[in-house]
matplotlib code that plots the C-alpha trace (Angstrom):
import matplotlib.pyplot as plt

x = [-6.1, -7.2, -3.9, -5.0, -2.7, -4.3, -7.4, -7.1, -5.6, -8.5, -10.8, -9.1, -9.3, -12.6, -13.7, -11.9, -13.6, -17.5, -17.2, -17.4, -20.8, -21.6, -19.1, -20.6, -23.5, -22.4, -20.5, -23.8, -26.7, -24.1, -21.7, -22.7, -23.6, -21.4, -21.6, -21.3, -18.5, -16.4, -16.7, -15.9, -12.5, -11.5, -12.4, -11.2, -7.6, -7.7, -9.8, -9.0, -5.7, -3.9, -5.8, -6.9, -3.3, -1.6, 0.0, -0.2, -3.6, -5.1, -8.1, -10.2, -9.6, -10.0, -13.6, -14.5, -12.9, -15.0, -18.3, -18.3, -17.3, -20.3, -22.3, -20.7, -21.7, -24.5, -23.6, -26.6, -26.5, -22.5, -23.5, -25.3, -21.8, -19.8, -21.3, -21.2, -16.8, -17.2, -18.8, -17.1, -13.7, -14.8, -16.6, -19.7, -23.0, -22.6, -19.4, -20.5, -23.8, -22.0, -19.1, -22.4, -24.0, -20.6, -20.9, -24.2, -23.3, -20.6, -23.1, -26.9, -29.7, -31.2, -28.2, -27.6, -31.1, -30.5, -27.7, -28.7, -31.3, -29.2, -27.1, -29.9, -30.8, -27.6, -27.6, -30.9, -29.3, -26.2, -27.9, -31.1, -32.7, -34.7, -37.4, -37.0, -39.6, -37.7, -38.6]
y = [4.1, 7.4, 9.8, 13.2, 14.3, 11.9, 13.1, 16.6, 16.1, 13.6, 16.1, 19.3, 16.9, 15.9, 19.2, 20.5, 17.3, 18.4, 21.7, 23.7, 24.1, 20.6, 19.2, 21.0, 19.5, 16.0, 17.0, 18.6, 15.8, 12.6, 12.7, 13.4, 10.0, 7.4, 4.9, 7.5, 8.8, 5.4, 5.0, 8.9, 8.4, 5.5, 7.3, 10.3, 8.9, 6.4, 6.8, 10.9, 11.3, 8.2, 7.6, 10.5, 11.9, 9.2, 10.7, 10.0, 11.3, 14.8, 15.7, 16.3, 12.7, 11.1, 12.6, 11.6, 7.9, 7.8, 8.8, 6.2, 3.3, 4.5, 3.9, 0.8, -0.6, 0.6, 2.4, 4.9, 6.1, 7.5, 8.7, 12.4, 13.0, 12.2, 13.8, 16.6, 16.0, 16.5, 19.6, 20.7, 19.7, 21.9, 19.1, 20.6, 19.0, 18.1, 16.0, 14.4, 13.5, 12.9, 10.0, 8.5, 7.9, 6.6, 3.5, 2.7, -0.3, -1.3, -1.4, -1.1, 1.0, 0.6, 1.8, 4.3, 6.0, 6.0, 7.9, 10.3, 11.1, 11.2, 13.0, 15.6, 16.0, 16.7, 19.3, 21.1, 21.2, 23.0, 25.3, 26.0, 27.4, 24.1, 22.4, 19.1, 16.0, 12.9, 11.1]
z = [33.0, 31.1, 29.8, 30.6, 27.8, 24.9, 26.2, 26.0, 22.2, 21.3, 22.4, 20.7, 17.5, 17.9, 18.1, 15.0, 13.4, 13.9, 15.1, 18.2, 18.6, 18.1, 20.2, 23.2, 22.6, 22.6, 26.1, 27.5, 26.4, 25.5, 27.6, 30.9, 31.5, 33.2, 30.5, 27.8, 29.8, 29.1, 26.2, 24.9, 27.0, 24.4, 21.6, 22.3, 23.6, 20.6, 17.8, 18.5, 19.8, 18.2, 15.0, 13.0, 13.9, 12.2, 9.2, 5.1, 4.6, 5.5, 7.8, 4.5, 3.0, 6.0, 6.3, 3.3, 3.6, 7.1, 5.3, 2.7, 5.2, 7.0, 3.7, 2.1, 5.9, 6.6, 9.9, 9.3, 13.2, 12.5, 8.8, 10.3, 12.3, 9.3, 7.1, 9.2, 9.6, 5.9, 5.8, 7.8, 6.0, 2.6, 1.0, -1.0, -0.8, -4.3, -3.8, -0.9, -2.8, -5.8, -3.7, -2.1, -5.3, -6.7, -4.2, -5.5, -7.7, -4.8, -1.7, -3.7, -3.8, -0.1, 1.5, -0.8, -0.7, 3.4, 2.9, 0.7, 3.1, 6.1, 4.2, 3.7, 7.2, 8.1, 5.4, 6.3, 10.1, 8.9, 6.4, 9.1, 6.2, 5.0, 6.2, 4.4, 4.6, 5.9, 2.8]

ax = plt.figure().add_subplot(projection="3d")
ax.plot(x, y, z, "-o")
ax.set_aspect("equal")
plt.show()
């Protein structure tokens, strides 16, 4: 049974997370399905509400922490929206580049170079100014 309350907070976090903008998009084109539906009332009553609020670490780390579990398992589809967390967090392109490249020797080479590409998308989309090739 969904908690309007935990929902409304999971939401307001959500949207601090990847930005207003962005977060109506995912609402408009995501969302709006019935299956989506489901699933964004667990996250956003969990994952949202319950777990990013947890204390001990700030918004920022937690960004970051999210990113590189994205990398070290290869998650690629989740990497472009936490990247973008990042961002949106105040970490520079150059330390998010710099962390992925760190967890080359940990995770290798392949899933390193993936990120660094997703990573660069989701740059170029922020910026709007480049018109990067995928690579």
């Amino acid at each position: 049974m969904s908690d309007p309350d935990l929902r409304a907070k999971g939401r307001e976090i959500r949207r601090l997370l990847v930005g207003d903008t962005f977060a109506d998009g995912l609402d408009a084109d995501v969302y709006t399905d019935r299956h989506m539906e489901k699933f964004a009332e667990l996250t956003q009553e969990w994952l949202f509400a319950q777990h990013w609020t947890r204390p001990g670490l700030d918004y920022k780390t937690k960004t970051m922490v999210t990113m590189i579990s994205d990398v070290a398992t290869g998650a690629t589809e989740a990497l472009g929206l936490h990247v973008r967390f990042c961002r949106n967090h105040g970490w520079s392109e150059d330390e998010i580049v710099d962390a992925i490249l760190h967890i080359m020797p940990y995770v290798g080479v392949p899933p390193t170079r993936k990120a660094l590409l997703v990573a660069r998308q989701v740059f170029t989309e922020m910026d709007g100014n480049r018109d990067l090739p995928a690579g």
